[in-house]
C-alpha positions as CSV (number, residue, x, y, z in Angstrom):
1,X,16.4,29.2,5.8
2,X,15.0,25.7,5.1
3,X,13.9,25.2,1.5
4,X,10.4,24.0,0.9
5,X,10.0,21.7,-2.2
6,X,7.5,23.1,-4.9
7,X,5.4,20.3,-4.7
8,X,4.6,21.1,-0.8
9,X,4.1,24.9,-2.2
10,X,1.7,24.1,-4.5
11,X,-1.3,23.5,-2.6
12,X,-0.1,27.3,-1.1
13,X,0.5,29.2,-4.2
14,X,-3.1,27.6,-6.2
15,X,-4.8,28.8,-2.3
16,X,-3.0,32.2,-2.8
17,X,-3.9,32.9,-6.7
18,X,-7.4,31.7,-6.4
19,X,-8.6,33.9,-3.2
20,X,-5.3,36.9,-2.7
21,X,-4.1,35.2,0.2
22,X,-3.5,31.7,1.5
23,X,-6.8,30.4,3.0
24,X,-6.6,27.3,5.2
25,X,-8.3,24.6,4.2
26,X,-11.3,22.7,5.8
27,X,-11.1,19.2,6.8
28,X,-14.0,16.4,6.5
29,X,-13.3,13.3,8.2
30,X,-15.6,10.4,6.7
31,X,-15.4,7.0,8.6
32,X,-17.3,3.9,8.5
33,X,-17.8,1.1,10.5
34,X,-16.8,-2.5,9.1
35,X,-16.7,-2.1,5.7
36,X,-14.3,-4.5,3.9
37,X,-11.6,-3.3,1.8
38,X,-12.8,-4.4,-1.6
39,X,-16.3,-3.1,-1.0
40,X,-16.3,0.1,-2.6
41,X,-16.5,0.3,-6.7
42,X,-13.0,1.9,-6.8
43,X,-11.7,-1.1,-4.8
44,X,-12.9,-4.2,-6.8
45,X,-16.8,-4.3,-5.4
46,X,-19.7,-4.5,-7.1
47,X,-21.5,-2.2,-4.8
48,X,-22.9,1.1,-6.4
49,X,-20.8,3.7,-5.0
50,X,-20.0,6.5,-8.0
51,X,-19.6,9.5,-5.4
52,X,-16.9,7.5,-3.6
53,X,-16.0,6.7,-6.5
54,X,-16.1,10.1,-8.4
55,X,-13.6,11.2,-5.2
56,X,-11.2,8.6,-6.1
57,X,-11.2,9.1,-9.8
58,X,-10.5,12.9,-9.0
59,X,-8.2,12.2,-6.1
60,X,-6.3,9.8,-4.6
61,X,-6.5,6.0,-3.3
62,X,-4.2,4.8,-0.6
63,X,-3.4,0.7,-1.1
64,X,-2.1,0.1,1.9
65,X,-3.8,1.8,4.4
66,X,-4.2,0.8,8.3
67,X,-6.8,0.9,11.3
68,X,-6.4,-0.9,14.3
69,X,-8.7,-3.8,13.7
70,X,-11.3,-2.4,15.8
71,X,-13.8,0.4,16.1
72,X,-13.1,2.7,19.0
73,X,-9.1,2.3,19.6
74,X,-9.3,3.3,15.7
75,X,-11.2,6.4,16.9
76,X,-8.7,7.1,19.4
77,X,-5.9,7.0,17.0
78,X,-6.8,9.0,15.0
79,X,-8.4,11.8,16.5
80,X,-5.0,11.9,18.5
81,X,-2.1,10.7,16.2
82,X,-1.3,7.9,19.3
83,X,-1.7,4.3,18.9
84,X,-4.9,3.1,20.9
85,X,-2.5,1.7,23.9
86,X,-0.4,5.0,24.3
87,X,-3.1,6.5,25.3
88,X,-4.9,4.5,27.6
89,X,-7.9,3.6,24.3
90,X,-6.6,-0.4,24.6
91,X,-5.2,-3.0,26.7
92,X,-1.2,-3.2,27.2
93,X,-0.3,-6.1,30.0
94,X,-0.6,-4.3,33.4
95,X,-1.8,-0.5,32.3
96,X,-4.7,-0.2,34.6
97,X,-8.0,1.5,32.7
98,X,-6.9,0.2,29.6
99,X,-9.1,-0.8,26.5
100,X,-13.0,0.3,25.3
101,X,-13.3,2.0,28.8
102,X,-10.0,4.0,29.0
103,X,-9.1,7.6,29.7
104,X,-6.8,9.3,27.7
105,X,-3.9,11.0,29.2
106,X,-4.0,15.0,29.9
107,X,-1.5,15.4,27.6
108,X,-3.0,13.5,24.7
109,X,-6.2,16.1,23.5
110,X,-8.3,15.4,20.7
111,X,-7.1,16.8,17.0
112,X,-10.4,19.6,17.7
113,X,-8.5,21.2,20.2
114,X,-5.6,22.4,18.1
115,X,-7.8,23.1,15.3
116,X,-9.9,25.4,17.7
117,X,-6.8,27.3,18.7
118,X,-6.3,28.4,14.9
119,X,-9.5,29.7,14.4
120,X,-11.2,26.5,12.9
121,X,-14.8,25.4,13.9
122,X,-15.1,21.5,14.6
123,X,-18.5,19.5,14.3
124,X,-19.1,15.6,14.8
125,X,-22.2,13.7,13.3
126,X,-22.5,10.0,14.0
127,X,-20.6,7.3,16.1
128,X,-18.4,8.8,19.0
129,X,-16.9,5.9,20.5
130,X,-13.9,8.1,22.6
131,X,-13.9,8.9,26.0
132,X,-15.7,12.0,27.3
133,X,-18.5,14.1,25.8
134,X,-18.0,15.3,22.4
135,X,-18.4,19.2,23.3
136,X,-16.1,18.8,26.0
137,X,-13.1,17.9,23.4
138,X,-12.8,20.6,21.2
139,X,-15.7,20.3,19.1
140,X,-18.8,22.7,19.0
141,X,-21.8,21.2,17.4
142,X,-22.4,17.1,17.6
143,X,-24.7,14.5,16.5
144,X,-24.0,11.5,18.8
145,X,-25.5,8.2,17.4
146,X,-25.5,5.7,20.7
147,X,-28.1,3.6,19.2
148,X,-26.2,1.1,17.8
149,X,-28.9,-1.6,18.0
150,X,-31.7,0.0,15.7
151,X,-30.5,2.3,12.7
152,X,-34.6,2.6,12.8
153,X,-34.2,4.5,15.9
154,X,-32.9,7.6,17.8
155,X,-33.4,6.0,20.7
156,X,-30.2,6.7,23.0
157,X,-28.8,9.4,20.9
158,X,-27.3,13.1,22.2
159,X,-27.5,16.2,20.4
160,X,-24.8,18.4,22.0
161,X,-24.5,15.7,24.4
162,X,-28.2,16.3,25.9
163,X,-30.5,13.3,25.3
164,X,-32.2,13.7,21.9
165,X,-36.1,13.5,22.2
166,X,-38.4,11.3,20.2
167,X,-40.7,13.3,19.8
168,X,-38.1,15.2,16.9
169,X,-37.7,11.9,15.2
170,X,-38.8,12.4,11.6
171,X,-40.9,10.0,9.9
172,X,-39.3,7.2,8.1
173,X,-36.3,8.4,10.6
174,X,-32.7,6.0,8.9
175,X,-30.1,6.8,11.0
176,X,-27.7,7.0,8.2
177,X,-29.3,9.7,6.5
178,X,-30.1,11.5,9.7
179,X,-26.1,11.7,10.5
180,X,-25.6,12.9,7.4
181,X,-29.0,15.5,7.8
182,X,-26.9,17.0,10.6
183,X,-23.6,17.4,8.8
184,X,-25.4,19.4,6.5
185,X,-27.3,21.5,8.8
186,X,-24.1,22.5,10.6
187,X,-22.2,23.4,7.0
188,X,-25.7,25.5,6.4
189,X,-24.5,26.7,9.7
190,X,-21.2,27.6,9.1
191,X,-22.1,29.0,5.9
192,X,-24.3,31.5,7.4
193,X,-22.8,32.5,10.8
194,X,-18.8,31.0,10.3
195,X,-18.1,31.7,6.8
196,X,-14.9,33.2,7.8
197,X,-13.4,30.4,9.5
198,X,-11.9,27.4,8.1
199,X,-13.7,24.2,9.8
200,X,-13.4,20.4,10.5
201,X,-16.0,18.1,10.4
202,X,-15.4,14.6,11.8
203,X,-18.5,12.4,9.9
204,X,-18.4,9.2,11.3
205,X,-21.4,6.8,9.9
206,X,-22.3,3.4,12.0
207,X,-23.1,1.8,8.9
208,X,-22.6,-0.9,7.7
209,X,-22.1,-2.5,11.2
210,X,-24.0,-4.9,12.6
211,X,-27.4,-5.2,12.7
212,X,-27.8,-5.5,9.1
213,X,-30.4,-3.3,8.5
214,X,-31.6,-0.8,5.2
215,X,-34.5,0.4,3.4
216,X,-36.2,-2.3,1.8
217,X,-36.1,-0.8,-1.6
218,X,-32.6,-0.5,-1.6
219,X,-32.3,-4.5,-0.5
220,X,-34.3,-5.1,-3.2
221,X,-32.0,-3.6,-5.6
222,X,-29.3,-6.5,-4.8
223,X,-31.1,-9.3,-3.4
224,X,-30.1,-11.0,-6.6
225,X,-26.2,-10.0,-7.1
226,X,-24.9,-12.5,-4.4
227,X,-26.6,-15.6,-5.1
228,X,-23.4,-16.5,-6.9
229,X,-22.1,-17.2,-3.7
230,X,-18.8,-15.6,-1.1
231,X,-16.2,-17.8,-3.9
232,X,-17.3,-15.8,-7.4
233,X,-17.4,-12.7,-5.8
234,X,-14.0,-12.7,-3.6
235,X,-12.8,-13.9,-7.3
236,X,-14.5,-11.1,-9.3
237,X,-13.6,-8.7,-7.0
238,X,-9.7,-9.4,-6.7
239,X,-9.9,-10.0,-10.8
240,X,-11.0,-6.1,-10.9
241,X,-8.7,-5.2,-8.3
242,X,-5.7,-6.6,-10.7
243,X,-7.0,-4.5,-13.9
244,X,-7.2,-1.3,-11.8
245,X,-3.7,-2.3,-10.8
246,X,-4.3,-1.7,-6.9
247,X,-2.3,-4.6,-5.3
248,X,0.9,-7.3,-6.2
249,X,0.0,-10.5,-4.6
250,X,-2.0,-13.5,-4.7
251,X,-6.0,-14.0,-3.6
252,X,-6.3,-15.7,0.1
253,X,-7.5,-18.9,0.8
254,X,-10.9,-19.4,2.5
255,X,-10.3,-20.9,6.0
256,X,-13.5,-22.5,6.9
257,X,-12.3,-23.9,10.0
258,X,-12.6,-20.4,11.0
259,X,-15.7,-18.7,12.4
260,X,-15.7,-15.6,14.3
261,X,-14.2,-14.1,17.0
262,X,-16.3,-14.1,19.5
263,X,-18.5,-17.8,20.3
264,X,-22.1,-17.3,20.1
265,X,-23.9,-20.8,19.4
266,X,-26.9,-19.7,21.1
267,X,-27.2,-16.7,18.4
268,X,-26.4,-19.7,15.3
269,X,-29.6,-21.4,16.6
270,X,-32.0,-18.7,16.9
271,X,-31.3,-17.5,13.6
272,X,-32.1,-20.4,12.5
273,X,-31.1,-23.2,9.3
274,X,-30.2,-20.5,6.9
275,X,-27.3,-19.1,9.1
276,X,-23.6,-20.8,8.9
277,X,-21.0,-19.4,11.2
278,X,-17.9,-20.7,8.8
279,X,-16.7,-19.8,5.5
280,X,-16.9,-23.4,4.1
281,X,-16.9,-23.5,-0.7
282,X,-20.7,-21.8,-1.4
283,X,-21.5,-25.1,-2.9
284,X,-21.8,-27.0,0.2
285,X,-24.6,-24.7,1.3
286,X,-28.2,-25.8,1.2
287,X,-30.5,-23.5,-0.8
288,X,-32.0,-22.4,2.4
289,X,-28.2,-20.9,3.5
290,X,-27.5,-19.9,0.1
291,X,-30.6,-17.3,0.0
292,X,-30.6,-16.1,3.4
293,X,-26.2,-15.3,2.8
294,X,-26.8,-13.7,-0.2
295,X,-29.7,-11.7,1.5
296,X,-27.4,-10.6,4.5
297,X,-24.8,-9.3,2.0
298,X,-27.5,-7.7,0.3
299,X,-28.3,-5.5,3.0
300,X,-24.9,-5.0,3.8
301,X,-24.4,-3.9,-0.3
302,X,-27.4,-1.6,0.9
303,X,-26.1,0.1,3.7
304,X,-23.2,1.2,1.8
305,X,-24.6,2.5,-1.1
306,X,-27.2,4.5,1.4
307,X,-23.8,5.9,3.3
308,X,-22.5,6.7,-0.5
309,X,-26.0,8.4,-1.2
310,X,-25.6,10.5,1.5
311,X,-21.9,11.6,1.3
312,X,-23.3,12.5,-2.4
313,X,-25.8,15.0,-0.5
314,X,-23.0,16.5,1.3
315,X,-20.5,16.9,-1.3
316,X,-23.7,18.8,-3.0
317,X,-23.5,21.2,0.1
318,X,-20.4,21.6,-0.3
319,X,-20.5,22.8,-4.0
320,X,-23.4,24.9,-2.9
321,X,-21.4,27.0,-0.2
322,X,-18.2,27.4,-2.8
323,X,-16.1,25.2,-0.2
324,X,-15.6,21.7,-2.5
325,X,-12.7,23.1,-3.6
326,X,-10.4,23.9,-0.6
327,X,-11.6,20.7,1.3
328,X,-9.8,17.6,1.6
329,X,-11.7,15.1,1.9
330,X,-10.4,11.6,3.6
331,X,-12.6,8.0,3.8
332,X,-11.9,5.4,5.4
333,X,-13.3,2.4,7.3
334,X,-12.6,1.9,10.9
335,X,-11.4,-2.0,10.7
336,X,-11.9,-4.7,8.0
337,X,-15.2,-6.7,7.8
338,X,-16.7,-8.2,10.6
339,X,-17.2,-11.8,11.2
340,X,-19.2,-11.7,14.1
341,X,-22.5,-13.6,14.6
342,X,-24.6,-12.4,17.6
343,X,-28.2,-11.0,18.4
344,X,-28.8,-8.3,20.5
345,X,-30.6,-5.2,21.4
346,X,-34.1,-6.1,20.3
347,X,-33.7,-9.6,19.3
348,X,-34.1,-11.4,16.1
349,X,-37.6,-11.9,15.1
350,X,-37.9,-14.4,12.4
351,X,-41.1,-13.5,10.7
352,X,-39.5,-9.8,10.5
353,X,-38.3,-8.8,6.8
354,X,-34.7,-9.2,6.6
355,X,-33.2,-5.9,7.5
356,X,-36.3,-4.4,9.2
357,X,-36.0,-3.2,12.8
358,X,-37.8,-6.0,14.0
359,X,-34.6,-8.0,12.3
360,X,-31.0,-8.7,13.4
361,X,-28.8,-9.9,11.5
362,X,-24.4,-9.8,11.1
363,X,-22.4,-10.3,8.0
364,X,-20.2,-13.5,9.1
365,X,-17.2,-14.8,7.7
366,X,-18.0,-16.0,4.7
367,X,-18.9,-12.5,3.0
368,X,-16.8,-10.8,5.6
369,X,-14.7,-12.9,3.5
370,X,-15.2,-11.5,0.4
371,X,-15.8,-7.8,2.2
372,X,-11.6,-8.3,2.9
373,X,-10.9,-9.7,-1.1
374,X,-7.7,-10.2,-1.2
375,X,-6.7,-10.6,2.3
376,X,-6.6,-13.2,5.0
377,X,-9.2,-12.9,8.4
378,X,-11.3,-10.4,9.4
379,X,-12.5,-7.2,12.1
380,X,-10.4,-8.1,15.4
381,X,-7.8,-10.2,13.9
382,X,-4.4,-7.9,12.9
383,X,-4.1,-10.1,10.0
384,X,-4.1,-7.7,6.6
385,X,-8.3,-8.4,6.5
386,X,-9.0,-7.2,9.9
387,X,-6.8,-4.0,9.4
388,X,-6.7,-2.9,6.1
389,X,-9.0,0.2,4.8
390,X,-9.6,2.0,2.0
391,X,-7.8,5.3,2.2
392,X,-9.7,7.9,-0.5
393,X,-7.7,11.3,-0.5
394,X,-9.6,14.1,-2.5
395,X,-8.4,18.1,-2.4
396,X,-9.3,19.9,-5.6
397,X,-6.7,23.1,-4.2
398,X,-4.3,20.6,-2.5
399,X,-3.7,17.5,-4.3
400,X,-2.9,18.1,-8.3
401,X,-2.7,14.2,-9.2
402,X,-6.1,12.8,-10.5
403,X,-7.0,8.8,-10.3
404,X,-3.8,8.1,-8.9
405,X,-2.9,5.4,-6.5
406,X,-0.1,6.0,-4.0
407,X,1.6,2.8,-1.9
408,X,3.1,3.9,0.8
409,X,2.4,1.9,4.0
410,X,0.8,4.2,6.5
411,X,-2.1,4.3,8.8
412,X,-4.4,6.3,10.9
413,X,-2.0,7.9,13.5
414,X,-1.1,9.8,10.2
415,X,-4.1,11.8,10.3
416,X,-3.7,14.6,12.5
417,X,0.2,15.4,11.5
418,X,-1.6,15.6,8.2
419,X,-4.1,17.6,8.9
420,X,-2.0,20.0,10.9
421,X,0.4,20.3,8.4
422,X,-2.1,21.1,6.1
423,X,-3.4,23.7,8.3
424,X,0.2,25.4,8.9
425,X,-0.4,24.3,12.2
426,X,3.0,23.8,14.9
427,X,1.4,20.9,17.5
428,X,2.5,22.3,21.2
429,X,5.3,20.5,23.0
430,X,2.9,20.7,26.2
431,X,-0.9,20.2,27.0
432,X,-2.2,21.8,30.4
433,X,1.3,21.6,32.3
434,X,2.1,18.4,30.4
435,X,5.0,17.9,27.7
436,X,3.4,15.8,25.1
437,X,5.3,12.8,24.1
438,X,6.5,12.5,20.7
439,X,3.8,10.9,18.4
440,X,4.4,8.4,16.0
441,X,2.3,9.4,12.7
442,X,4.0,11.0,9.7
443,X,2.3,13.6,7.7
444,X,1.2,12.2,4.1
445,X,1.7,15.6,2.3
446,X,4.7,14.3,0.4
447,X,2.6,11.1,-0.9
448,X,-0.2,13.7,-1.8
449,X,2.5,15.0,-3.9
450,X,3.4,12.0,-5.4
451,X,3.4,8.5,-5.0
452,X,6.7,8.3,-2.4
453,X,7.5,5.6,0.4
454,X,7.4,8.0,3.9
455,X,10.4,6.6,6.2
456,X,9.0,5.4,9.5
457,X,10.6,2.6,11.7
458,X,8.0,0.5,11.5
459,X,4.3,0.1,12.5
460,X,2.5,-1.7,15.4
461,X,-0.6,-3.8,16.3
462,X,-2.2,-5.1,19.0
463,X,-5.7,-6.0,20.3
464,X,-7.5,-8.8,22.3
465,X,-4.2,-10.9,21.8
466,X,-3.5,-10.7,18.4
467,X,-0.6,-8.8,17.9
468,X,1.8,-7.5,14.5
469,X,4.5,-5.2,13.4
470,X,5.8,-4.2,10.1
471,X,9.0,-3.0,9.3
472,X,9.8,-2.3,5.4
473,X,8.1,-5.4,3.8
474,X,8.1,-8.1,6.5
475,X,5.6,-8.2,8.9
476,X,5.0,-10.2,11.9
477,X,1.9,-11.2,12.6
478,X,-0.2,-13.9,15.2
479,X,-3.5,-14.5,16.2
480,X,-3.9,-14.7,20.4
481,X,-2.6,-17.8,21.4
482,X,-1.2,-18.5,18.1
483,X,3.1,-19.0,16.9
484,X,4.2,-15.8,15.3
485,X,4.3,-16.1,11.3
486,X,6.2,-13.8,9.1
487,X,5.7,-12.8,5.6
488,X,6.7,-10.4,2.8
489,X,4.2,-8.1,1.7
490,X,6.2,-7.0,-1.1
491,X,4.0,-9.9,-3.3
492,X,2.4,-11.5,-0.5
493,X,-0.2,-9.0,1.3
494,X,-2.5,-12.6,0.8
495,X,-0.6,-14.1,4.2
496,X,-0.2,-16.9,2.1
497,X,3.5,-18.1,2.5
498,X,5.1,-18.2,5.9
499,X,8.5,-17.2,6.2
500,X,9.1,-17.6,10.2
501,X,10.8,-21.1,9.4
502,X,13.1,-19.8,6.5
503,X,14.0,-16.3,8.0
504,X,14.8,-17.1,11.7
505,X,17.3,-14.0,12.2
506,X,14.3,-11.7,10.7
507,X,11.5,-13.3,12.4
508,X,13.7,-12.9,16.1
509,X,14.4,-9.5,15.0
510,X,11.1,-8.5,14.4
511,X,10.0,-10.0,17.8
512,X,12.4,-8.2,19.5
513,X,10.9,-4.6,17.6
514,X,7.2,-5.7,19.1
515,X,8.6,-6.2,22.5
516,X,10.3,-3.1,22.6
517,X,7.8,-1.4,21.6
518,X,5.2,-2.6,23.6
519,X,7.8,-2.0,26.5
520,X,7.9,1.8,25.6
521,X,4.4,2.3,26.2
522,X,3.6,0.2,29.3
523,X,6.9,2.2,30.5
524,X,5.0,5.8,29.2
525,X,1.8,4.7,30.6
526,X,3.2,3.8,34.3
527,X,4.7,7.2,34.7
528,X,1.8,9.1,33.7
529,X,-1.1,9.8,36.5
530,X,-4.3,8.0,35.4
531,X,-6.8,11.0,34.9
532,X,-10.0,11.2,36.2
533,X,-13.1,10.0,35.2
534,X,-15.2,12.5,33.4
């Protein structure tokens, strides 16, 4: 028989001496939606975040953590443990219903479904974002936030996939707060008419994405911490970031030849002298653009600290129904910070207060900038800013190291071997007459334990032409149109110092490894029958 190492057993025996018998444990998801890496407390901002925080200090934090640069082939990662293109959730060069619009494959269900067969109920509040109705994938309770235009507003929204009605919208109605409202309504739920059952709860806030927009008391709170400007703080930030000892490289340069992704003059103008589409030194700024960048990070700062507010409130539930203790809790953003400068939805009205409905407003890159402190570039781009998250790991029963940081590369395919290892949970080798094909996620149990490398081959990026792989401590990175350029992460997660010239044999290698790769899933993805539209 096949020896288990004590520290896997650990999380088992505490589970066993605690309760007389070995209780799974529940699951809560938390993701946001472009947050930059350095924005929480415990990652070098200056953002008030102390229950984010308070999980970190009495759990884990994951350095170098990886999304997929964008918000829903993310989603699709890592409710399935495929990368975005394997399973139809993003474009690969001939795959026909590829990208934001895509249908999964039969054989690829959502992590819900294997939770349901062992007994586990599964709930959903916020962003979706996946293909298909929530209910429909394994899940038995949802708050579906489709206003993404008005966080004012429930406009658009689906509870249990029927249209939610406005005529329930509370007063003074933040739709932040109101995801979190329903979390906690369906762990009251649970409590009452589940407690048996171990569950999952996939909490997936829309802040802070675009449009900028918070209470005005909270606003007000840090309408003065960013008039120092995008330079001080990215240089603040990546000075804390040292003394907590998170990272081993050098602070990027500003490229203010840069804007973002996605050309929007039209947007620039309407928003009028105050806005600046390029990260150019703070001091070239007018005092007009000065105030009104340091007011759009300001609301930004806002909506986080709201989203940490409200994960407070459901930690509290948590306590309240005895479950803190056997949950593990994971948090993480959905891509770095975004860039982007555009209006839509309601428009931009400029006699609205900054972050009001009536308002709309984007970050841009020169706080996006500071969002990504230390890296290079930003949501969309597969450069170390646009990909790198936050990864806070917290399970009182499970995890016994406290404050501890663990380094292993990894990323958000490793979610659901994680979770169903966790659970004691065998993942089928078919799905309604189809053999599943072997995912490529690893569990990260044994970093849980303690602060180990997992062995993987490597791990891949691509999305709207920019394209990467990492093997080891090289990776090889370009943006679309752009010469690949190689670097080595070991001291060097900045992008700072191109190899590609000086390490020919590793750069062709590397290129090779993304090819092939990419080969292997157009190859899986012509073979399989494209499913029907739901």
């Amino acid at each position: 028989m096949k020896k288990i190492p004590l520290p896997f057993l650990w999380p088992l025996l505490i589970a066993i001496h605690s309760h007389g018998k070995a209780e799974k444990p529940n699951f809560l998801v938390i993701l946001v939606d472009d947050m930059g890496y350095s924005d929480l407390g415990c990652y070098g901002g200056e953002i008030d975040t102390p229950h984010l925080d308070g999980l970190a200090a009495n759990g884990l934090r994951f350095t170098q953590f990886y999304n997929t640069g964008r918000c829903w082939p993310t989603r699709g990662s890592l409710l399935t443990g495929y990368y975005a293109q394997q399973i139809r959730r993003d474009s690969l060069p001939g795959i026909k219903q590829g990208g934001g619009r895509g249908i999964r494959p039969n054989w690829a269900p959502l992590l819900p479904e294997f939770l349901s067969e062992a007994g586990y109920r599964n709930y959903h509040s916020g962003k979706w974002h996946i293909d298909g109705k929530v209910l429909e994938n394994g899940f038995h309770e949802s708050w579906r936030v489709n206003n993404q235009g008005n966080f004012f507003s429930s406009q658009g929204n689906l509870l249990n996939d029927v249209p939610f009605t406005k005529e329930r919208e509370p007063q003074n109605y933040y739709s932040t707060t109101a995801t979190a409202n329903h979390a906690i309504e369906c762990l009251i739920g649970h409590e009452n008419d589940h407690a048996d059952k171990p569950f999952f709860h996939f909490l997936a806030f829309i802040a802070p994405h675009f449009p900028l927009h918070a209470p005005q008391k909270i606003i007000r709170k840090y309408e003065e911490r960013y008039l120092a400007g995008w330079d001080k703080i990215r240089a603040r930030r990546f000075a804390k970031q040292n003394e907590m000892g998170l990272l081993d490289t050098t602070l990027s340069k500003l490229e203010p030849d840069l804007g973002p992704p996605y050309p929007f003059p039209d947007a620039i103008r309407k928003l009028g002298p105050g806005e600046i589409d390029r990260p150019v030194p703070w001091e070239q700024l007018s005092a007009e653009q000065k105030t009104f960048q340091a007011t759009k990070m300001a609301i930004h700062a806002a909506m986080i600290d709201v989203v940490d507010r409200e994960i407070g409130r459901v930690i509290e539930q948590l306590k309240r129904m005895k479950a803190f203790e056997n949950t593990l809790i994971l948090f993480a953003s959905d891509n770095g910070a975004s860039a982007e400068i555009m209006i839509r939805s309601g428009g931009h009205d400029p006699n609205a207060p900054l972050g009001s409905a009536k308002s709309y407003l984007c970050l841009g890159p020169g706080f996006s900038s500071a969002g990504n402190t230390p890296f290079r570039r930003h949501k969309t781009w597969v450069h170390e800013g646009g990909i790198s998250t936050p990864l806070i790991a917290h399970w009182p029963t499970g995890i016994q190291a406290r404050g501890e940081l663990r380094h292993t590369p990894s990323h958000v395919i490793d979610l659901v071997p994680t979770l169903l290892e966790s659970a004691g949970i065998d993942k089928p080798k078919h799905w309604q007459g189809e053999k599943i094909p072997t995912a490529p996620g690893k569990s990260l149990l044994p970093a849980f334990a303690k602060d180990v490398t997992l062995r993987r081959s490597h791990l891949w990026w691509a999305h709207g032409g920019h394209r990467a792989v990492r093997r080891g401590n090289f990776k090889l990175v370009a943006a679309k149109d752009q010469p690949w350029e190689l670097y080595d992460l070991r001291e060097d997660r900045a992008e700072s110092i191109n190899l590609a010239e000086k390490m020919p044999g590793k750069k062709r290698s590397l290129i090779k490894l993304w090819e092939r790769q990419t080969q292997d899933f157009i190859d899986l993805l012509s073979r399989d029958k494209i499913p029907p539209k739901n």
